[in-house]
C-alpha positions as CSV (number, residue, x, y, z in Angstrom):
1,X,48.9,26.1,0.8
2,X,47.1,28.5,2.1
3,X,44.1,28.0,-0.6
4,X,44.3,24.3,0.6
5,X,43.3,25.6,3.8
6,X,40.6,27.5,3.4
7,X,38.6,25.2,1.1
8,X,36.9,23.0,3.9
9,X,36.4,26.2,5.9
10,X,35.0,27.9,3.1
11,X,32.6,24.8,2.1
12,X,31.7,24.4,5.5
13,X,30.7,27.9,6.3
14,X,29.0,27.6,2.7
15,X,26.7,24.8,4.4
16,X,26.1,26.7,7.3
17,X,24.6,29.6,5.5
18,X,22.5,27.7,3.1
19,X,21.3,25.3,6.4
20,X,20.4,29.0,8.0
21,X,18.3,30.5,4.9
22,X,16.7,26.7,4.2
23,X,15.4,26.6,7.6
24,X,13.0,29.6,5.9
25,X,11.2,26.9,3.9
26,X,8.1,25.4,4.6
27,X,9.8,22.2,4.3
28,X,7.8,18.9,5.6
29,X,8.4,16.4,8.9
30,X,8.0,12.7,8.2
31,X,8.0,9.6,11.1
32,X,9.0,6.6,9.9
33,X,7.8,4.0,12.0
34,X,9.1,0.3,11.8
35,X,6.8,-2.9,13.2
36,X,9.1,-5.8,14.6
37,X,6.8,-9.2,14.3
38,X,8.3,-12.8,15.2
39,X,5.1,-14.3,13.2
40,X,1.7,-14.4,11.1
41,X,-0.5,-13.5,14.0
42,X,1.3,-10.5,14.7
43,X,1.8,-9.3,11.1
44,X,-2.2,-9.8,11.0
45,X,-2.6,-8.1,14.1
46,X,-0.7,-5.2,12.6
47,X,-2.5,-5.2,9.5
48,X,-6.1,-4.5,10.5
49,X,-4.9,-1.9,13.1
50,X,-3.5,-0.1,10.4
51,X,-5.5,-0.3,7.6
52,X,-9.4,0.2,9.7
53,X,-8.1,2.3,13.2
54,X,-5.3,3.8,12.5
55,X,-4.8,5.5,9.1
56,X,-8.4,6.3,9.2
57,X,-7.5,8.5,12.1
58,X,-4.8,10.1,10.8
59,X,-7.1,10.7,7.6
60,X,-9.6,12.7,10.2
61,X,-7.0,14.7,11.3
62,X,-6.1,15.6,7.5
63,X,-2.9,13.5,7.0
64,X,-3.3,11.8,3.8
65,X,-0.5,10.0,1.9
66,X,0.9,7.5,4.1
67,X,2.7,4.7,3.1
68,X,2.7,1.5,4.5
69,X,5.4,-1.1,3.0
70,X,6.3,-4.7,3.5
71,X,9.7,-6.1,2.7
72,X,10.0,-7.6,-0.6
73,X,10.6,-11.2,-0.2
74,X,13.6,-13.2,-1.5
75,X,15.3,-16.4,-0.2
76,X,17.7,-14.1,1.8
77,X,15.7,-11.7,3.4
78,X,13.1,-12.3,6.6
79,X,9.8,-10.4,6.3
80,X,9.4,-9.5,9.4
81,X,9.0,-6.2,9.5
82,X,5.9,-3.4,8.5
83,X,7.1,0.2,7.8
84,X,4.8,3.2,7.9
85,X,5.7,6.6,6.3
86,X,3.7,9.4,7.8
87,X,4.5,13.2,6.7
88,X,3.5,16.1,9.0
89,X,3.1,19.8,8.0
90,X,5.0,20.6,11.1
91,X,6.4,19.5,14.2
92,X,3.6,20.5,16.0
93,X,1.2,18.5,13.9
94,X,3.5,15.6,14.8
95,X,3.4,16.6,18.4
96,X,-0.2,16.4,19.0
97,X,-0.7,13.2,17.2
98,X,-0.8,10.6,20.0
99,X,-3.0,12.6,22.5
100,X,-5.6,13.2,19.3
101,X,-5.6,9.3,18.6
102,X,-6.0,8.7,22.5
103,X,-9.1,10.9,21.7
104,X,-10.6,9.6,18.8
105,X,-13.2,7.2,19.8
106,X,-13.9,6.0,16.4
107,X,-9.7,4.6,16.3
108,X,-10.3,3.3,19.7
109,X,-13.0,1.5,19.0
110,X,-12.1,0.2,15.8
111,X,-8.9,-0.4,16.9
112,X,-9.6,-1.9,20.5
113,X,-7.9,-5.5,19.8
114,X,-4.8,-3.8,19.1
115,X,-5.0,-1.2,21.5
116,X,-6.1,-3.5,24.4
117,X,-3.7,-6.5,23.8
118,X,-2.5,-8.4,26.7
119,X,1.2,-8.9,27.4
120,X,0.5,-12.5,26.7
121,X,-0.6,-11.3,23.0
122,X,1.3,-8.4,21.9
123,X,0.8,-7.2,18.5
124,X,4.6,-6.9,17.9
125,X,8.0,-7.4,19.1
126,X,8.6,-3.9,18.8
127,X,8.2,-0.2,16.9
128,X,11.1,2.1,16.3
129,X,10.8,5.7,15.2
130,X,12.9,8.0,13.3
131,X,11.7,11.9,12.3
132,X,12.8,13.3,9.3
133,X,13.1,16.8,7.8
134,X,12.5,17.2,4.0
135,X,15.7,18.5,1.9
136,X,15.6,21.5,0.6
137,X,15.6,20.3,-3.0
138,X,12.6,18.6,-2.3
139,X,10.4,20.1,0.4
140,X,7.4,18.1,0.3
141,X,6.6,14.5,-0.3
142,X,5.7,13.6,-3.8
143,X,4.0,10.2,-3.4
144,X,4.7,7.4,-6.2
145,X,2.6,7.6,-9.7
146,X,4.0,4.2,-10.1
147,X,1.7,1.7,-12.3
148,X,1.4,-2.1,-12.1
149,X,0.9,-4.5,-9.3
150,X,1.6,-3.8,-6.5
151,X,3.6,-7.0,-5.2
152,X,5.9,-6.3,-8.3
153,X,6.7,-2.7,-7.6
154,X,10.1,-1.8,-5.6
155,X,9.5,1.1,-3.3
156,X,13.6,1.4,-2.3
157,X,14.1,3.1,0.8
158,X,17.6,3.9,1.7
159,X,19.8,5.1,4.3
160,X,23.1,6.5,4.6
161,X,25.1,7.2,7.7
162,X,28.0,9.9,8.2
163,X,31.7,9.6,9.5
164,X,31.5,12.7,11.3
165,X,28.6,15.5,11.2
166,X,30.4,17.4,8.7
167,X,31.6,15.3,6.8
168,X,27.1,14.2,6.7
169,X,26.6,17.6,5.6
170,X,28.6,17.2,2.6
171,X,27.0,14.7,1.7
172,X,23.1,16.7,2.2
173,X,24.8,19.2,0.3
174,X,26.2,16.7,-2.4
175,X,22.1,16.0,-2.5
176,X,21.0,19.3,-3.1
177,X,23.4,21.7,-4.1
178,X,25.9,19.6,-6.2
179,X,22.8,17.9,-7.7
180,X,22.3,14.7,-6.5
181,X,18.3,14.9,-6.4
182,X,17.9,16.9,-9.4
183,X,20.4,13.7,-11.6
184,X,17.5,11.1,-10.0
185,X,14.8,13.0,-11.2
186,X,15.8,13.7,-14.6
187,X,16.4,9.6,-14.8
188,X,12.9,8.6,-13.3
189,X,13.3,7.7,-10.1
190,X,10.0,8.5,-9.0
191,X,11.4,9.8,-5.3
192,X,8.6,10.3,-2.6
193,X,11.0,12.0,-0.3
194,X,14.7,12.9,0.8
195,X,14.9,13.9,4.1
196,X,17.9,14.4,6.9
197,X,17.1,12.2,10.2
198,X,16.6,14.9,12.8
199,X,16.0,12.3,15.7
200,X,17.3,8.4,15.2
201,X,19.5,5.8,16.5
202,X,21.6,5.9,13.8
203,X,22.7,9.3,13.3
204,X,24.2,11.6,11.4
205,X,21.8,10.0,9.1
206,X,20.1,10.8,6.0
207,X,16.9,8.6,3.9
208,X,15.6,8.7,0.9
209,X,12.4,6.7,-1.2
210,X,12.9,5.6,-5.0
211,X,10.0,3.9,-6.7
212,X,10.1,1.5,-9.8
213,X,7.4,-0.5,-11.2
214,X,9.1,-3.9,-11.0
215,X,12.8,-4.7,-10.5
216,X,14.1,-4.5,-13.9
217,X,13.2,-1.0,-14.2
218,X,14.9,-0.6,-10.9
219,X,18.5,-2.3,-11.8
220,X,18.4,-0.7,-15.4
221,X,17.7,3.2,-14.3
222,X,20.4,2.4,-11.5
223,X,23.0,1.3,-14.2
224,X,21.6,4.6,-15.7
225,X,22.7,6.3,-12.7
226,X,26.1,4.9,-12.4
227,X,27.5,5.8,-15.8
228,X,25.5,9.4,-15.8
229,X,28.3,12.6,-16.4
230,X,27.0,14.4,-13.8
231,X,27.2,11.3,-11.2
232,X,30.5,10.5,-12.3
233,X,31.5,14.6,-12.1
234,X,30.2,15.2,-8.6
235,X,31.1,11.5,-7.1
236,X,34.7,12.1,-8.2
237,X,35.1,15.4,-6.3
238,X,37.2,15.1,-3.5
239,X,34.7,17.3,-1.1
240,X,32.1,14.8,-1.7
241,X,34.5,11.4,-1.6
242,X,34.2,9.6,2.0
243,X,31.0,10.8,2.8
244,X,28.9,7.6,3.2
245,X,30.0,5.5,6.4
246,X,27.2,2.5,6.5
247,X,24.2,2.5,4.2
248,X,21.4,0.5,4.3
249,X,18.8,-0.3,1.1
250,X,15.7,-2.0,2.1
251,X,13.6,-3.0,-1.2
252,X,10.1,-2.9,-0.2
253,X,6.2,-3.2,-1.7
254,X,3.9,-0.9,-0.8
255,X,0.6,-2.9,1.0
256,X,-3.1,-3.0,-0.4
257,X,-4.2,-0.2,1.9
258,X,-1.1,2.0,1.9
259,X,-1.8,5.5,-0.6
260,X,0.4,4.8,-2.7
């Protein structure tokens, strides 16, 4: 009985020692931001702020690799969003972001008929923001070496929501320490990052990017993945069961001017 006990307090204070040393690591911030658009104009609008103002200012300031991803359509699905992947050396770097594109003449000029919209004309319906910190396992982005068109490729960006916060970090630690990240790269997942949502509205929360070349490779190295020992070993252990409240998998393809 009393081993029964002191299992969860033993995991947990497990977790809380690892979280304190992992902090150490020069582990990367990422901002996901999401576009809202209700049509064409907007998506356009969007489009050219982003690909001639925008990432070329974030280029100046020597942020390279960002992504920027379009849902992939299907008969099902609405593209009506634009998400854009930014990673950050540190918090501070993602502090001073706005006030150095408020700065840059260059993005304001070439990025004045986004920037001066009227409410009449808005640009979007909306932009939501969610900042990430990189797991340990994987500390810095890795973006995709993917091959092949880019309207075929599946850039799979997932998210999975907790029950409870401890009962999240379980499932972080299920990631790193029981081996989670290490089983999708020894498949080929071609992951650009997993990260824990450190600021979100859907929290505790945790997202990760997979990247196929089309979707067959996608659904075969998931079937891969479900009948791998080590997934079905550390999926069927009862720390890790229960772990996942609400998930969310969004199959995207990366746009002509994202990095990757």
């Amino acid at each position: 009985m009393k081993n029964k006990i002191l299992m969860p307090f033993l995991f947990l204070l497990t977790l809380v020692v690892t979280s304190t040393f992992s902090y150490g690591q020069d582990k990367e911030f990422y901002q996901l931001k999401t576009y809202t658009l209700k049509n064409g104009d907007q998506e356009k609008m969007v489009d050219a702020y982003l690909e001639n103002a925008y990432i070329p200012a974030l280029k100046r300031m020597g942020i390279e690799n960002v992504g920027v991803f379009k849902v992939r359509p299907n008969n099902f699905t609405l593209s009506d969003k634009i998400y854009v992947l930014i990673p950050f050396k540190s918090l501070t770097a993602f502090e001073q972001l706005e006030s150095k594109l408020e700065a840059d003449k260059t993005h304001l000029a070439a990025g004045a008929d986004y920037i001066n919209a009227t409410h009449t004309n808005t640009p979007y319906e909306r932009i939501s923001s969610v900042l990430l910190r990189a797991f340990p396992d994987m500390p810095k982005m890795k973006p995709t070496d993917v091959e092949g068109s880019r309207a075929d490729r599946v850039y799979e960006l997932r998210s999975y929501e907790g029950p409870t916060e401890a009962m999240y970090h379980r499932k972080v630690n299920m990631f790193n320490e029981g081996g989670e990240v290490k089983l999708f790269n020894d498949l080929g997942f071609n992951a650009v990052f997993y990260a824990e949502v450190i600021s979100g509205d859907h929290m505790p929360n945790l997202m990760y990017m997979t990247t196929f070349p089309n979707m067959e490779k996608r659904d075969a190295l998931w079937k891969d993945f479900g009948s791998a020992p080590k997934w079905k070993e550390i999926s069927s252990m009862d720390i890790y069961k229960n772990t996942v409240s609400h998930a969310d998998i969004n199959l995207l393809y990366p746009t002509e001017y994202s990095d990757y």
